[in-house]
N, C-alpha and C positions, 0 to 999 in steps of 0.2 A: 280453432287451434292453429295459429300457426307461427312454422319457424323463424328464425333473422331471414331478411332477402336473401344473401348468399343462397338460401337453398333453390332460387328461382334460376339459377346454371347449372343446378343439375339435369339429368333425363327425370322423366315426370312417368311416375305406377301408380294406378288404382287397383284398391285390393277392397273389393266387395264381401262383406264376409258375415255371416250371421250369427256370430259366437265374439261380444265384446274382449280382444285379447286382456285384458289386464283387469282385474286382476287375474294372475296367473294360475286360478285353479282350477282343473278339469281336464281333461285330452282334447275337448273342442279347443278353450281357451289355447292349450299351451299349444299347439300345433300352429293356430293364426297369429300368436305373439312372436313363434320361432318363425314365420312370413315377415311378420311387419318388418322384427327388428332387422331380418335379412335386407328388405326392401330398402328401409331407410337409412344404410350407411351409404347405400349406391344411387336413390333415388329418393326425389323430393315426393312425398305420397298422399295421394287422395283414398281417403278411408271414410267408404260409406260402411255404416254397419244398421242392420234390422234391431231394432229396439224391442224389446220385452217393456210391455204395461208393469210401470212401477217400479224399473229395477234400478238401480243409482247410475246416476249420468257419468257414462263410459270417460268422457275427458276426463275426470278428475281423477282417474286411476292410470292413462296412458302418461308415461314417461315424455321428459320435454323431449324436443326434440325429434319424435318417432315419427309426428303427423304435420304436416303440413296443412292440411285440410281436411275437417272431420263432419261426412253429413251425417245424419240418422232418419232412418222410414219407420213411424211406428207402425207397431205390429196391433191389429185388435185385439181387445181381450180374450182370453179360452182360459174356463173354468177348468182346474186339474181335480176337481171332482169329480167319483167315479163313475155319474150318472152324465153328466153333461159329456166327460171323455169317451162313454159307450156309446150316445148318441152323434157324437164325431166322427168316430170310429163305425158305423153303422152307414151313416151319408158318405163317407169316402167307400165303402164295400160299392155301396151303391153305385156310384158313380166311377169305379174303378181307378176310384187315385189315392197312391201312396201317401200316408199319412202327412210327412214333413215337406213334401214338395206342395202336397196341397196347402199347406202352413204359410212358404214363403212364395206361392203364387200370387199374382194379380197385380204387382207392384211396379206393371212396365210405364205407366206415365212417370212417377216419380221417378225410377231411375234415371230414364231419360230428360226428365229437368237436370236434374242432377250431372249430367256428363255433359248437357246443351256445351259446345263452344269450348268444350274441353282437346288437346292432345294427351295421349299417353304413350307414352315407349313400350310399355306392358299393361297390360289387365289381369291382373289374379280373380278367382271366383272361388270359393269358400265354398266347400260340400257342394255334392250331387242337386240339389236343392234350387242354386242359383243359375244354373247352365239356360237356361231359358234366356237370362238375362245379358249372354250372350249374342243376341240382337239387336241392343239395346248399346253396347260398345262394341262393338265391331267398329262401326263408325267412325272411331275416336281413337282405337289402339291399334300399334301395327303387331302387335303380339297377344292373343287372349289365352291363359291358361287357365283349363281348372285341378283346384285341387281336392281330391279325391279322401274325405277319410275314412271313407268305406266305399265296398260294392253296395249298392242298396238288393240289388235282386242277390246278391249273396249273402246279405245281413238276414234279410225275409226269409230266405230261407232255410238262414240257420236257426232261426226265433221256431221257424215251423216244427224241426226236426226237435226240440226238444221241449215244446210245448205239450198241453193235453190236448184232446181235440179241437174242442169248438175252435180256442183260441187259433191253433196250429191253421185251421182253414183258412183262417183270416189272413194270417201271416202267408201262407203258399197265393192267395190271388194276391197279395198286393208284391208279392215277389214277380210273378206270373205277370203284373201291369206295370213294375220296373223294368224288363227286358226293351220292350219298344220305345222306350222314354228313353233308356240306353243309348239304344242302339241310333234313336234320332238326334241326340243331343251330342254325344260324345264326339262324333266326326266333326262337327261344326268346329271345336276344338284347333288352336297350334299344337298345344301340346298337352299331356293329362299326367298330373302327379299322383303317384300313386307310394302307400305304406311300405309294400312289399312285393318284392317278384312274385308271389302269388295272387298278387290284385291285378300285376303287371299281365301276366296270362289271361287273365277274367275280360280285361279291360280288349286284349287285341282279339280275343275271339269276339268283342261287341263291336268292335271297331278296328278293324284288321288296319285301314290305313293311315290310323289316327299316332302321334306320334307319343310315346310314354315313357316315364323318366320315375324310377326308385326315387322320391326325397323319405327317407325313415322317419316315424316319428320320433323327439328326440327332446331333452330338456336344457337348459339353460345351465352354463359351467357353476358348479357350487363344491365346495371340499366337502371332504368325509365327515360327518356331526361326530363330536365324540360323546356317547353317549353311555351308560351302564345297561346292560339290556337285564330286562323284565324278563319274569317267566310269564311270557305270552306270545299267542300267536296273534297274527295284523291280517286281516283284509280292507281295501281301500278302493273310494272310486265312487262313483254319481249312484248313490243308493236308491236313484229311480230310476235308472236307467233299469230295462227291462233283464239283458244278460247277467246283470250285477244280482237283482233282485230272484235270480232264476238259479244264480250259483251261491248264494248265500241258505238261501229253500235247499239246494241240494248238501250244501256241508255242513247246513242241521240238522238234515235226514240222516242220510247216510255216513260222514266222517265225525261229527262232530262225538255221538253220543262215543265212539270206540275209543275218541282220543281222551274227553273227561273222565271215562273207566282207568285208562294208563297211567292219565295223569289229573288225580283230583284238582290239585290247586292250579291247574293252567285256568289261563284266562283268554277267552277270544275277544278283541278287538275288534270294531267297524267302525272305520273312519270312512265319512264322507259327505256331500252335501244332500239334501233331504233326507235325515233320519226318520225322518217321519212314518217314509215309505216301506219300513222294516219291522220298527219299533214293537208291532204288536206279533208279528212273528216272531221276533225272538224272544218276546218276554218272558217273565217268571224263570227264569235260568241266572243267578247271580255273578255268575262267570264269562258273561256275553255283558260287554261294557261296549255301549252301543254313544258314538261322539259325532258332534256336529264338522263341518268344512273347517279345515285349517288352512292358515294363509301360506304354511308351506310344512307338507306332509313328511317330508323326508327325516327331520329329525324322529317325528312321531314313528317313521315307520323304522329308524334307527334304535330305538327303544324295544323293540319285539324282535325273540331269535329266530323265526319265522314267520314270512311272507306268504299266505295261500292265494292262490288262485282257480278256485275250483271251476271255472268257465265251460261251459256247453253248449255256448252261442256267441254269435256273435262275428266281424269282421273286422277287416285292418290288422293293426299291432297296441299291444294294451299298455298304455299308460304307467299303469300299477305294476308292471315288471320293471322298467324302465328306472320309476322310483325305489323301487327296492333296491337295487343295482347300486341308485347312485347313493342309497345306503348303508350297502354294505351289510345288507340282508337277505338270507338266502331263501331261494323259494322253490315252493312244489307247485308245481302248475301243470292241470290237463294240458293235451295234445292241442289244442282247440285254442288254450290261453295263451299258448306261448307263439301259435302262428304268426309267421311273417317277420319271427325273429330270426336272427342267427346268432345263433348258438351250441354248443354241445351240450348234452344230456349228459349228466352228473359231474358236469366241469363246471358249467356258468348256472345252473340250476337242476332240481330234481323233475323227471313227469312221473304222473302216476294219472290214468284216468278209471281206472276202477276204484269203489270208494276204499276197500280194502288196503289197496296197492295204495292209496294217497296217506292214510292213518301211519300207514307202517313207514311211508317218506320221510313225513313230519316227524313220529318218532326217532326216528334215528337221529336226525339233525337236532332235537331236543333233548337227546343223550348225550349226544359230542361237540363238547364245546370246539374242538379240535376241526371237524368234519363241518361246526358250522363257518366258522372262520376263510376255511378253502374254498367253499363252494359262495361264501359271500363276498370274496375279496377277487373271487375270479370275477363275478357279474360288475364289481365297481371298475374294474378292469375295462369289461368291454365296453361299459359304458364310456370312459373316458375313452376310448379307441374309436367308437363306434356314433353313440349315441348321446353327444352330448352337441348342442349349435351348432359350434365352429367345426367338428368332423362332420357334421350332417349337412352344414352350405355349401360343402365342397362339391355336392352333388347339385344346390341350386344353382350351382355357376354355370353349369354346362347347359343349362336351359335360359335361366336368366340372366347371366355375364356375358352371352353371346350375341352377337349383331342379333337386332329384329328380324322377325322373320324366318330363322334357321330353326332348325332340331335336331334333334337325340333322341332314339329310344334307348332303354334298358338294355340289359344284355338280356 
């Protein structure tokens, strides 16, 4: 893929990333599209991305313009059956390596075909995952950043804290065998992006002299959907993603059955990609309308008077709040869900993290149409203040608007 020559006087960025941006659905996605499209107003861009066996060829969905040059590494096959995924999970215990880093390990000859005879003004690196690769462009960039969408030793260990045992075990050592992968990787770094002043902390006590810069995650400017809202409530998000798949188990344990007694005809909503991975849990319930990936959530979540988020794992900043926001949808969200955001409590959204306390949330915002209005029209608020591109690259300039070479930490 590449642009008109004009784009060959630009400065030149490669942005290695493992999550094809476009199309734009998911929190991996939309985070390396709010990169690219960053990148590519200011710079001409080389976009390697790790390939998923069999998943539709990433050019045909990037935007003209965005790429100047587009390689891809395929990734081996890995069966997401449960038996092959234990026997994975099993050999990385063993071997004491983190799931996903073991994923995009071993790929240093290709990368480095790949950058052969290249300059770059910057290097971006996509998740904790690719920092290795680091080595690999040094050589070639006089700036390497990576961007951060979680702590991994903080993600492990939130999976630990509210898992059952066996699995929790599993989660505490491969947390326990992030720290020194951390702690080795991270310095090597210019600079490290990070969700939130809470990663920002995480990150300088693993790397006290490494330099860290708040980019929030954020979405792409779109108006308010006008929509009729449903009696229903919405959850949304990678329905195999383990946190999702952990608070969805919990708000059909504990919230769900209190709110169906209040209110017979509600309906709960799950929107997101892999239905698959829920499907038989929430069966037999007629009121659980359970939908595939939509190519843009926001109307759908502009349809429902509540947005839950019942999280109890997990790191960074979530996605699924972000788009409630930018629809105009108010939500109840654990302590845990809402981390890394800023916000006020009962201004831009409701917490409740006992299940009791989240039922009686929701209720109320289900009662008043009045009380839903306020507290969804503050969140679309901040989003446009806060959380949308163009307020969120104000913060990429100060890393990457400024001569090579230099830095900023966070406050």
């Amino acid at each position: 893929m590449t642009t008109p020559s004009s784009a060959s006087a630009k400065p030149r960025a490669l942005l290695l990333a493992v999550d094809a941006p476009y199309p734009v659905v998911g929190g991996g996605p939309l985070r390396c599209a709010s990169i690219l499209d960053y990148l590519a107003q200011r710079f001409s861009v080389h976009l390697i991305l790790f390939h998923q066996p069999g998943a539709p060829d990433p050019a045909r969905a990037i935007p003209a313009g965005r790429v100047e040059k587009l390689d891809l590494i395929a990734l081996p096959y890995h069966s997401k059956r449960q038996i092959p995924r234990l026997i994975r999970t099993a050999w990385r215990l063993a071997r004491n390596r983190p799931p996903l880093f073991d994923r995009f390990s071993g790929f240093e000859a290709e990368v480095r075909s790949l950058v052969l005879g290249q300059t770059y003004d910057v290097a971006v690196l996509e998740h904790f995952w690719t920092a290795p690769y680091v080595e690999q462009v040094r050589s070639c960039a006089k700036q390497v950043v990576l961007d951060l969408h979680n702590i991994e030793s903080a993600w492990h260990s939130s999976m630990a804290a509210s898992e059952r045992p066996i699995p929790a075990a599993g989660f505490r050592r491969f947390a326990k065998a992030c720290v020194p992968l951390e702690q080795h990787w991270l310095p090597r770094m210019d600079n490290v992006l990070v969700t939130s002043c809470d990663d920002a902390k995480l990150v300088r006590a693993l790397a006290p002299e490494t330099g860290v810069m708040v980019y929030p995650n954020a979405l792409p400017e779109m108006v308010l959907p006008a929509c009729v809202r449903k009696h229903e409530i919405v959850f949304s998000g990678n329905l195999e993603y383990p946190p999702n798949v952990g608070a969805v188990r919990f708000f059909l344990r504990r919230i769900w059955p209190e709110l169906r007694t209040r209110w017979p005809e509600l309906n709960w909503k799950i929107v997101g990609r892999y239905p698959q991975a829920i499907r038989t849990l929430v069966s037999g319930d007629p009121r659980i309308l359970v939908t595939g990936p939509m190519d843009d959530a926001i109307p759908i979540l502009a349809e429902s008077q509540v947005a839950v988020v019942p999280l109890l794992a997990g790191s960074g900043t979530r996605f699924k709040i972000l788009e409630a926001w930018a629809a105009g949808t108010p939500v109840v969200s654990t302590r845990l869900g809402a981390e890394g955001l800023e916000y006020r409590d009962q201004e831009h959204l409701l917490l409740a993290d006992d299940p009791r306390a989240f039922a009686e949330a929701v209720s109320r915002l289900l009662a008043s149409p009045d009380e839903r209005a306020r507290i969804g029209m503050a969140g679309r608020r901040l989003y446009e203040e806060r959380y949308c591109w163009p307020a969120a690259w104000k913060e990429l300039d100060i890393v990457l608007g400024q001569p090579s070479g230099t830095s900023r930490s966070a406050p």
